[in-house]
C-alpha positions as CSV (number, residue, x, y, z in Angstrom):
1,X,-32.4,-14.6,-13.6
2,X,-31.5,-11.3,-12.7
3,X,-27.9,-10.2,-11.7
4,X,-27.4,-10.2,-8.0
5,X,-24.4,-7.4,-8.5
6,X,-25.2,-3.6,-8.0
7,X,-25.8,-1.8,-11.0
8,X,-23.8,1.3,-10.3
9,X,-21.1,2.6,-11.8
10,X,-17.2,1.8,-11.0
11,X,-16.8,5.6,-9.9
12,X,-20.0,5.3,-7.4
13,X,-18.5,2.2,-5.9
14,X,-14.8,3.1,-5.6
15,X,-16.0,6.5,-4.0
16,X,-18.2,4.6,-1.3
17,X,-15.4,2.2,-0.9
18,X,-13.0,4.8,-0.1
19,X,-15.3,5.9,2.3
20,X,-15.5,3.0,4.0
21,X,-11.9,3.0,4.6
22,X,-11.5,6.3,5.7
23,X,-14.1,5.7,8.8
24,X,-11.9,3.4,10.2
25,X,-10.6,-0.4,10.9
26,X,-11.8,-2.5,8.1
27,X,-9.4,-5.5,8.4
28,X,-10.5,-8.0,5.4
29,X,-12.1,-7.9,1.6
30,X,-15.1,-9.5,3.4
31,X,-15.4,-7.1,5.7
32,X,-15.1,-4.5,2.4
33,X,-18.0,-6.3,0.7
34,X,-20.0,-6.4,3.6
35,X,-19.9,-2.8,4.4
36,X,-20.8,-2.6,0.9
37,X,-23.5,-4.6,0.3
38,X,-24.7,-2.9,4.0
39,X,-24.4,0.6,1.6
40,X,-26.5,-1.1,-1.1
41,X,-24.1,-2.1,-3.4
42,X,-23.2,-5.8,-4.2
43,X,-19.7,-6.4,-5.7
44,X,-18.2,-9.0,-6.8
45,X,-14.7,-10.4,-5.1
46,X,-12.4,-9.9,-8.1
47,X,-13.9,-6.4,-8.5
48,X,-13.6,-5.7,-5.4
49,X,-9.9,-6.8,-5.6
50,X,-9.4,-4.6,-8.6
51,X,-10.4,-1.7,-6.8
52,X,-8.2,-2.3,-4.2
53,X,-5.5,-2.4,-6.4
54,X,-6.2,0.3,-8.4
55,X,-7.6,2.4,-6.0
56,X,-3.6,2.1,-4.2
57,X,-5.1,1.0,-0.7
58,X,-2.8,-1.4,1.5
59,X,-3.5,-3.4,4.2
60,X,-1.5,-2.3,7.3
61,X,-1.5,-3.7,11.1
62,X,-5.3,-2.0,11.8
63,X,-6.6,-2.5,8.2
64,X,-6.9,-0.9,4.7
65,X,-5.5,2.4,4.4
66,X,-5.5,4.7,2.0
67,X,-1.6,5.6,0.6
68,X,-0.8,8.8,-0.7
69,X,-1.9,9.5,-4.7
70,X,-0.5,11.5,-6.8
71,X,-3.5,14.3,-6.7
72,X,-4.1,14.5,-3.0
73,X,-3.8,18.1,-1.9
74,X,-1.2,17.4,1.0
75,X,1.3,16.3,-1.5
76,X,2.4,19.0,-3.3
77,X,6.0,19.2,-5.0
78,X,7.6,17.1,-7.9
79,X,6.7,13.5,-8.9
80,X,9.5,12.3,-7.0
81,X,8.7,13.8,-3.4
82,X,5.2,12.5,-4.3
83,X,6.4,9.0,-4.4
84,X,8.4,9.6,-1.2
85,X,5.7,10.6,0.6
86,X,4.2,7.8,-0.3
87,X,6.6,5.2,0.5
88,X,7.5,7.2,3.5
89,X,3.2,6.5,4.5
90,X,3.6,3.1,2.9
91,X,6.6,2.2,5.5
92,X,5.1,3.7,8.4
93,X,1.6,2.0,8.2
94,X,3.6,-1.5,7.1
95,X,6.9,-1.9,8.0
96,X,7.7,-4.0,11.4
97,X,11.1,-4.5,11.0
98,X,14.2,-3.6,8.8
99,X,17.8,-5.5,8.6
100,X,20.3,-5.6,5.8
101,X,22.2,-8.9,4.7
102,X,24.8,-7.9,2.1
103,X,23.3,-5.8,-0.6
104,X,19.7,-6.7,0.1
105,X,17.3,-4.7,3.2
106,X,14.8,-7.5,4.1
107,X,11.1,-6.2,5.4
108,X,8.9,-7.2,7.6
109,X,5.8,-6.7,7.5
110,X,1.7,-8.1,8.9
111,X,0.5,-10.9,7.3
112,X,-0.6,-10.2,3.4
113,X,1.3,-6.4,3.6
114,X,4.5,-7.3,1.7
115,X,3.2,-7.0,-1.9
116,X,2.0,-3.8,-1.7
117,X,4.5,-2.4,0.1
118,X,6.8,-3.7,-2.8
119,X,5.1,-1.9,-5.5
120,X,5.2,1.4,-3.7
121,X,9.3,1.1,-3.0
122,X,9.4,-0.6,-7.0
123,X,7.2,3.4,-7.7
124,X,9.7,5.0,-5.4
125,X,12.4,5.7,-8.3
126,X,15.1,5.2,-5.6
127,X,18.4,5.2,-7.6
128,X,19.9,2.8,-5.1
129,X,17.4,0.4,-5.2
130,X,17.5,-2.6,-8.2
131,X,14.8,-4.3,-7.5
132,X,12.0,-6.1,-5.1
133,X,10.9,-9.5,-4.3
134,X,7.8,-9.7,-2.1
135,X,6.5,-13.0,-0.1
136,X,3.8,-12.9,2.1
137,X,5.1,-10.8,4.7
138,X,9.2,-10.4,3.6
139,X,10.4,-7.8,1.0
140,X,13.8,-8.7,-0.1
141,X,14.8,-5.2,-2.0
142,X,17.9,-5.8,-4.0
143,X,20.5,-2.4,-4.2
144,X,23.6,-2.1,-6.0
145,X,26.1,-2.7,-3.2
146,X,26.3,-3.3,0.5
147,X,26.9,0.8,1.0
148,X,23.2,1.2,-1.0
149,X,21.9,-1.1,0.8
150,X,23.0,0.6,4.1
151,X,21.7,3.7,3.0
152,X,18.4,2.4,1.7
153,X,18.1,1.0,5.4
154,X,18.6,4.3,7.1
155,X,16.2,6.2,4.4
156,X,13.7,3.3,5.2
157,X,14.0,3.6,9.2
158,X,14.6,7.6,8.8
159,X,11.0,7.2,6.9
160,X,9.3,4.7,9.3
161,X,10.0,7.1,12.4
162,X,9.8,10.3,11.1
163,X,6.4,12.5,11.1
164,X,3.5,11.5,9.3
């Protein structure tokens, strides 16, 4: 029986895929392996997955997006404005709303967005922030006192509104 998957390589398929996302609202994986298979290349759902992940896409309110990486020309500067702009990218195409409760800002954020979202603030290297705990759409990030997590809130919201 012959393999109903494409037989190209991981590089061919992550490069079409990020195509894909850059032309527009793509809203589901199923919609990402029918655009696919439409381009002539069959892919399996825990590949596809894994080049979600890897490939640092999130889902925001209109769809995938593509977050900032490390070797996109925009982004020049040291490795920690890098991950700034990122989160700052990752808070504006995510983030709904934004509240404190002691030491911990709580996020909101679509459906299915709050994982990735978590990741990117856990990459941030924010001194203030401890740690994160993502749900489905709720990010609990943990700082080191009520003051951090004041601040953290204001960096957030600063990032949310601010220029893209």
């Amino acid at each position: 029986m012959k393999n109903k998957y494409s037989q190209v390589s991981s590089l061919q398929r992550r490069s079409r895929l990020l195509e894909i996302v850059n032309g527009g609202d793509v809203r589901s994986q199923k919609d990402l392996g029918r655009l696919l298979e439409d381009s002539g290349i069959n892919v399996a759902q825990p590949t596809l997955s894994r080049d979600i992940r890897e490939l640092g896409l999130m889902k925001g309110p209109s769809g995938y997006l593509m977050t900032v990486r490390d070797e996109d020309p925009p982004v020049y500067g040291s490795p920690y404005n890098v991950k700034i702009t990122r989160l700052a990218k990752a808070l504006k195409a995510t983030a709904i709303h934004i509240e404190t409760a002691g030491n911990l800002v709580i996020l909101k954020t679509p459906p299915a967005g709050a994982s990735l979202l978590a990741k990117v603030i856990d990459e941030s290297g924010l001194e203030e922030i401890a740690g994160t705990i993502a749900g489905d759409d709720t990010i609990f990030v943990a700082t080191k006192s009520t003051n951090f997590a004041k601040r953290i809130r204001q960096k957030f919201t600063d990032y949310m509104t601010g220029p893209a």
